[in-house]
C-alpha positions as CSV (number, residue, x, y, z in Angstrom):
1,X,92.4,78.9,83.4
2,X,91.5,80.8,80.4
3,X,89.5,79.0,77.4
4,X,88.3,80.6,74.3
5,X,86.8,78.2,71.6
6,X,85.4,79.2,68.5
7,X,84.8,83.0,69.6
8,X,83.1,85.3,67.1
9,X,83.0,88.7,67.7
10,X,80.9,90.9,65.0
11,X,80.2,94.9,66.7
12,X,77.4,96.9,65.8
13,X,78.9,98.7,62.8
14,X,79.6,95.2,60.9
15,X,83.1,95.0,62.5
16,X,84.5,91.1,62.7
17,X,87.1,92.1,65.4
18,X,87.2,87.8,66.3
19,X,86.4,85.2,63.5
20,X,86.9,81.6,65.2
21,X,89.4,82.0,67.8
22,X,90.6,79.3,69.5
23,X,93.2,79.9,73.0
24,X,93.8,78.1,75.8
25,X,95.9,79.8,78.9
26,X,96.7,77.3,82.0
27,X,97.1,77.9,85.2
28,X,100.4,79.5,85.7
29,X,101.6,80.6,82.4
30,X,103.0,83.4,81.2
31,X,102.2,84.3,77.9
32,X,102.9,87.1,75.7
33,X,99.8,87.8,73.0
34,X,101.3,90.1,70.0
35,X,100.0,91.3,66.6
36,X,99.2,94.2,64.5
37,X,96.8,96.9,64.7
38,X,93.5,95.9,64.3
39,X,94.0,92.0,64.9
40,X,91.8,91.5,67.5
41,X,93.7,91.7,71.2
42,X,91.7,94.4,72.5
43,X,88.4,92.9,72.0
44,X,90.2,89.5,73.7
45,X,90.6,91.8,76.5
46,X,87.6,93.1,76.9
47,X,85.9,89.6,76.8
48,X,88.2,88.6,78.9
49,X,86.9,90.9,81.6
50,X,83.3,91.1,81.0
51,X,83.2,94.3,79.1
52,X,81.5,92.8,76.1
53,X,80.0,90.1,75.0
54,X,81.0,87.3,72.3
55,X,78.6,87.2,69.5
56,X,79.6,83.0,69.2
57,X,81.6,80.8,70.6
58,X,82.7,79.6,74.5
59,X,84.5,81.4,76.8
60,X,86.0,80.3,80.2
61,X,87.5,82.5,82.6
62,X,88.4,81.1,86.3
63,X,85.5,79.4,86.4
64,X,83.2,81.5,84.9
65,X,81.1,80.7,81.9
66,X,80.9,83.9,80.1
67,X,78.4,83.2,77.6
68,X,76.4,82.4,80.8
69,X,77.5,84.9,82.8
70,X,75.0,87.0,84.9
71,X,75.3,90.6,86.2
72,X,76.0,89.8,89.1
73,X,78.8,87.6,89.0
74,X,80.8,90.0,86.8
75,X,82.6,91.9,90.0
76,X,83.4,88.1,91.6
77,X,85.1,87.7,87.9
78,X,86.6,90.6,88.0
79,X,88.2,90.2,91.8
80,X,89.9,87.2,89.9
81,X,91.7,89.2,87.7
82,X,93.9,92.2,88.1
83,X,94.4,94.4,85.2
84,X,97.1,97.0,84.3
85,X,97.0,99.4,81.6
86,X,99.3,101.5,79.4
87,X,98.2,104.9,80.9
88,X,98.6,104.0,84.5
89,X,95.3,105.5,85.3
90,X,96.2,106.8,88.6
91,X,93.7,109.5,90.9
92,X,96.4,112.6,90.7
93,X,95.4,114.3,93.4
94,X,95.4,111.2,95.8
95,X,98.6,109.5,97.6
96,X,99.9,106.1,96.2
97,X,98.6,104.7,99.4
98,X,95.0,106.5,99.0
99,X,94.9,105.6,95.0
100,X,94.9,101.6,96.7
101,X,92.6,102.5,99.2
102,X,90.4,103.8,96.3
103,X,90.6,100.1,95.0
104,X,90.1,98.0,97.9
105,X,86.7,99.8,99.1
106,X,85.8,99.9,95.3
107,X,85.3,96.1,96.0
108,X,83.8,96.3,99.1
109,X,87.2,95.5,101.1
110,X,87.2,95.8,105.2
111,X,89.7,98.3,107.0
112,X,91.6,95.0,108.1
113,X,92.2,93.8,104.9
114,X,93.2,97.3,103.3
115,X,95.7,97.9,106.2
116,X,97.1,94.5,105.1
117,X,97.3,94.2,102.0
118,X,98.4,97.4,100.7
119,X,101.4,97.4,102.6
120,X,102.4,93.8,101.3
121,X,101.6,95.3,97.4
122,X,104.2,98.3,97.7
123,X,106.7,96.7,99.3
124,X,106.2,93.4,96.2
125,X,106.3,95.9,93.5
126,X,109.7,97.9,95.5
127,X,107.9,101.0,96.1
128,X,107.6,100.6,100.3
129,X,109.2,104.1,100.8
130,X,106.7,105.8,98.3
131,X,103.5,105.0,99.8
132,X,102.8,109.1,100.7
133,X,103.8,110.2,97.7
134,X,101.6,111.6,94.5
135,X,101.7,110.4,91.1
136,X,103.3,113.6,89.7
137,X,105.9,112.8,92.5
138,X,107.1,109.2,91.1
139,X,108.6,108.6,87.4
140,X,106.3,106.4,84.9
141,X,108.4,103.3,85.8
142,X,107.2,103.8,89.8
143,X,103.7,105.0,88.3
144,X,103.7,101.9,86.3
145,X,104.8,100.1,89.4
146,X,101.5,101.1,91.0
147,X,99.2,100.2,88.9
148,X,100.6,96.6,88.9
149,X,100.6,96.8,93.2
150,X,96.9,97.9,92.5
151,X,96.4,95.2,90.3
152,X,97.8,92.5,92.3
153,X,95.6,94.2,95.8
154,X,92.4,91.3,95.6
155,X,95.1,88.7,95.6
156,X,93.7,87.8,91.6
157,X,95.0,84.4,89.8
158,X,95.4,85.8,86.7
159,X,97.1,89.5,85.5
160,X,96.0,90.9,82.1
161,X,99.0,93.9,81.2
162,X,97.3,95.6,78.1
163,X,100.3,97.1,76.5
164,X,102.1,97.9,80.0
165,X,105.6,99.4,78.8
166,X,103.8,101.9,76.2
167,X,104.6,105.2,77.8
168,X,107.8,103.7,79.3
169,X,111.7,103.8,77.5
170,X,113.5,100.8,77.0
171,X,115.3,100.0,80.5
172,X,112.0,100.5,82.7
173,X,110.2,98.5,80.1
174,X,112.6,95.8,81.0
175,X,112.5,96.3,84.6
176,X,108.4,96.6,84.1
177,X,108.4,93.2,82.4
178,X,110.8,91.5,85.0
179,X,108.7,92.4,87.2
180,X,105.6,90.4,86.3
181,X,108.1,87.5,85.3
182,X,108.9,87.8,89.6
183,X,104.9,87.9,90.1
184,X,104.5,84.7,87.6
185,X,107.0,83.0,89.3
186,X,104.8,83.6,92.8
187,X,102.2,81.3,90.4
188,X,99.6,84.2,89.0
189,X,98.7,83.5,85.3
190,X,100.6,86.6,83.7
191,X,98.6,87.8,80.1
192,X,101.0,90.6,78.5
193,X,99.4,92.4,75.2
194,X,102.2,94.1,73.6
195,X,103.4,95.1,70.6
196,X,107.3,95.5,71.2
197,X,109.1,93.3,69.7
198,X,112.4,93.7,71.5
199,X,111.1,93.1,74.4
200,X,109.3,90.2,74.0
201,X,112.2,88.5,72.6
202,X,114.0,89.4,75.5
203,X,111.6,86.7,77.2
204,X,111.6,82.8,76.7
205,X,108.1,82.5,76.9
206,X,104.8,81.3,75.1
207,X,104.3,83.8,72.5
208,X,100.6,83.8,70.9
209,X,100.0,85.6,67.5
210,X,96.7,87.2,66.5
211,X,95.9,88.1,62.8
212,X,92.5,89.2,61.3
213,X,90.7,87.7,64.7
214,X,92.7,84.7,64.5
215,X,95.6,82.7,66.3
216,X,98.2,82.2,63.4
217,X,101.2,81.3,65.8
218,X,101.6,80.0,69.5
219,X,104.5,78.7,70.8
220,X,108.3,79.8,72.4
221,X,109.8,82.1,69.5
222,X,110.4,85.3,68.7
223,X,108.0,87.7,67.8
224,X,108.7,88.8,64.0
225,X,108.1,85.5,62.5
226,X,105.5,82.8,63.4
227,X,106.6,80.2,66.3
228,X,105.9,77.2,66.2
């Protein structure tokens, strides 16, 4: 479960990026978070993962108390959650299979577990056949496809997609997006930070809007106006 309440977040330069937000994510959901430029889902993110700090309020992450949070704990958090972002972030010169290899011993992962799992990741996200192949060898759709199989490798509860169809056109966007719906449905909490409008109305699901560091909408509705 994911619980912010009451989070401030003020940077250095005088910045209020977060000014008493309030969000609750269960178990299970899937939840699109949408907003302008500037209206604080970034810095959500990065609390969300232990990056930064709030400068007030509570926040809960699978468990984890991350006002409370020690140094130490931050890599168990983060083997909860698997992110994705917009630029794939892929090693070029490394094989799809070696770029997950990369990731699993990054956390400390035993042979057994990489000869497991990575298999099971390729094959979920329909890349099987493409395990050998280089980044420069697979279109952004399979690229994208990757980074989600990397993200799902430490088995996490909970998927954070920061802006995941950016670089993509329309029809992999869809197929991108359908994608985590299918991983949802396997019951992993699914967090997408977009701003595309189409395509989150494409979706009957939960739909929170941020303005100015604040949650002005949550609810089933269409991105464009505020749900209720």
């Amino acid at each position: 479960m994911i619980r912010l309440i009451d989070v401030v977040k003020e940077y250095p330069n005088g910045t209020h990026a977060l000014n008493g937000l309030s969000l609750e994510i269960k178990d299970g959901e899937f939840v699109f978070m949408v907003g302008p430029s500037g209206s604080g889902k970034s810095t959500v993110i990065k609390i969300l993962i232990g990056e930064i700090e709030p400068s007030e309020g509570r926040v809960m992450v699978n468990g984890f108390s991350l006002r409370n949070i020690r140094e130490w704990q931050i890599p168990h958090l983060r083997r909860t959650i698997g992110i994705i972002f917009q630029d794939f972030r892929l090693i070029e010169h490394k094989s799809v299979y070696d770029n997950m290899v990369f990731a699993m011993r990054a956390v400390g992962s035993s042979p057994k577990e990489i000869k497991k799992r990575i298999p099971y990741c390729l094959e979920l996200v329909g890349l099987g056949n493409k395990a050998r192949r280089l980044p420069s060898e697979l279109s952004g759709g399979e690229q994208q496809r990757v980074a989600i199989a990397r993200a799902l490798l430490n088995n996490p509860s909970t998927i954070i997609a920061d802006e995941p169809t950016g670089n993509l056109d329309p029809a992999r966007s869809l197929e991108i997006m359908s994608l985590l719906e299918q991983i949802n449905a396997l019951g992993t909490t699914v967090l997408v930070v977009t701003h595309e409008k189409d395509l989150v109305n494409r979706f009957d699901k939960r739909v929170v809007m941020l303005e100015r560091g604040r949650v002005v909408g949550d609810g089933k509705g269409y991105y464009g106006r505020r749900p209720q």
